[in-house]
C-alpha beads as a LAMMPS data file, in Angstrom:
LAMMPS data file: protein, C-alpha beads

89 atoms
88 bonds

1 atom types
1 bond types

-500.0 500.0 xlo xhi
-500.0 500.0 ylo yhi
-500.0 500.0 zlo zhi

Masses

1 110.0

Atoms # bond

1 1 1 -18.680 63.110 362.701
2 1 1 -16.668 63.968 359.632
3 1 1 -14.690 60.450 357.880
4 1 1 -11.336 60.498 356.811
5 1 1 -10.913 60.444 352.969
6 1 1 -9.488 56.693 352.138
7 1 1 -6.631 58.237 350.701
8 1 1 -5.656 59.714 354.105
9 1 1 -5.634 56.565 355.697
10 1 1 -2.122 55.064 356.359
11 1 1 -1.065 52.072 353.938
12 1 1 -4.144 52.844 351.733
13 1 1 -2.320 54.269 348.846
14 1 1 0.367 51.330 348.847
15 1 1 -2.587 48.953 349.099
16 1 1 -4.430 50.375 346.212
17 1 1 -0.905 50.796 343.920
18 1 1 -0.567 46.861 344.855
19 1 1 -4.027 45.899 343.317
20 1 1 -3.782 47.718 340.617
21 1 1 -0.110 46.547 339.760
22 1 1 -1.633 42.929 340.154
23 1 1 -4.271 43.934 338.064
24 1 1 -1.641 45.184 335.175
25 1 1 0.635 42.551 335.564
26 1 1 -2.418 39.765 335.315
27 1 1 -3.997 41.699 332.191
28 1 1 -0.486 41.858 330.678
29 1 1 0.098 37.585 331.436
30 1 1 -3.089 37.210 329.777
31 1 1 -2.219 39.385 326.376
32 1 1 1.175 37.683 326.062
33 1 1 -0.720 34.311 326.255
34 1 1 -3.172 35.537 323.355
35 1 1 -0.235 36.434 321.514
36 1 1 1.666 33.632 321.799
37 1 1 -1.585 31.622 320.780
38 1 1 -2.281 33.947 317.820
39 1 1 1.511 33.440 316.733
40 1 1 1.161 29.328 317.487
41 1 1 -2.090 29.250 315.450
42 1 1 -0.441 31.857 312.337
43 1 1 2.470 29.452 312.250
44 1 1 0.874 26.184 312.216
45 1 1 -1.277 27.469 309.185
46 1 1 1.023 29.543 307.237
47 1 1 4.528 28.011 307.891
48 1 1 4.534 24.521 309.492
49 1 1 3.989 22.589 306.161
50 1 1 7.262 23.411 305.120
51 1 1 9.183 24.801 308.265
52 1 1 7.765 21.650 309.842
53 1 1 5.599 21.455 313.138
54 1 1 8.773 22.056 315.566
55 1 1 9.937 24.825 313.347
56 1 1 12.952 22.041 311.877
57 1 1 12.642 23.033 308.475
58 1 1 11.731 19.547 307.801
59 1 1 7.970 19.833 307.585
60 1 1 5.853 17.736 304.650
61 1 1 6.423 20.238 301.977
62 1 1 10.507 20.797 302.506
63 1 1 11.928 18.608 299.784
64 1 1 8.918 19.932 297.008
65 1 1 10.091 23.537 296.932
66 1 1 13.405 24.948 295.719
67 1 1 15.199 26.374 298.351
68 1 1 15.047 24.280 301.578
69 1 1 13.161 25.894 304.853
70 1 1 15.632 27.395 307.239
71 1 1 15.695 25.428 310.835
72 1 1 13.917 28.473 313.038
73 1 1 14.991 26.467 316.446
74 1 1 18.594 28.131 315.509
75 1 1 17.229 31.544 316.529
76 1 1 18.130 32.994 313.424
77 1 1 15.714 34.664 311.223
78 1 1 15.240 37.525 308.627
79 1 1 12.826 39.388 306.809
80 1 1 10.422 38.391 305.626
81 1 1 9.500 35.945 308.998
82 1 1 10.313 37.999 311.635
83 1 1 8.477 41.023 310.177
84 1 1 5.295 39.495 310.482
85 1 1 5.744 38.236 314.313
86 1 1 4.503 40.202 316.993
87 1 1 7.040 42.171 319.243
88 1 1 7.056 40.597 322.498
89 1 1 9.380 42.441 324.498

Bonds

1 1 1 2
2 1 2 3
3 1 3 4
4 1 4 5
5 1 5 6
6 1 6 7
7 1 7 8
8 1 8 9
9 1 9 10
10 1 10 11
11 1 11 12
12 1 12 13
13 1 13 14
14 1 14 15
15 1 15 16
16 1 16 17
17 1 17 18
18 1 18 19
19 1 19 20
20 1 20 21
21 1 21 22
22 1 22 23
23 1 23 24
24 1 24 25
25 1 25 26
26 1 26 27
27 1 27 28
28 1 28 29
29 1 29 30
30 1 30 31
31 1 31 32
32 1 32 33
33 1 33 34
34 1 34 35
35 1 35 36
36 1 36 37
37 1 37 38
38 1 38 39
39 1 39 40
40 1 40 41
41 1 41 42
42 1 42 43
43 1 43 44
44 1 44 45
45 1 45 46
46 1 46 47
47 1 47 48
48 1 48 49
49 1 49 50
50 1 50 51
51 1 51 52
52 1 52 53
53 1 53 54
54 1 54 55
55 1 55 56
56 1 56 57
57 1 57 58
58 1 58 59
59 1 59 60
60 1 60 61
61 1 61 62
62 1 62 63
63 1 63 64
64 1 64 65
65 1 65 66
66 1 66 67
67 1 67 68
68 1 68 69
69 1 69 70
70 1 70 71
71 1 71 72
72 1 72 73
73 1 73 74
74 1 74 75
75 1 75 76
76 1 76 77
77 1 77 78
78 1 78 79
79 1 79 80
80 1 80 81
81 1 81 82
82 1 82 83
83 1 83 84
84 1 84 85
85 1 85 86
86 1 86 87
87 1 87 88
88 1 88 89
């Protein structure tokens, strides 16, 4: 007796699309959580002491250098910060 090809069986396609699109979408959670842990760790070393821990601009080194930090919780950024983040979207 000859079996049917598990492609030919009805609903097997849309169950296989399904996995795999949980499979995507659970590989893709997990990269944008890296990310946002590399770009957590990059900032806390390279730009908390002066931008400050919540981003501010009032971290420990803000009133020992010229030109004060901007406040990044504004949303507002230029080159050369933002050209070093990660595109997220």
């Amino acid at each position: 007796m000859a079996s049917t090809p598990m492609w030919k069986i009805p609903g097997f396609t849309a169950v296989l699309i399904m996995g795999l699109t949980t499979l995507v979408v659970a590989e893709e959670e997990r990269t944008r959580k890296a990310m946002l842990a590399i770009g957590s760790e990059e900032f806390q070393e390279s730009c908390a002491a002066c931008h400050g821990a919540d981003a501010s601009g009032r971290g420990e080194l803000a009133n020992k250098i010229l030109k004060p930090p901007k406040d990044l919780t504004r949303g507002k950024c230029r080159p050369p910060c933002d050209s070093r983040l990660p595109k997220t979207g």
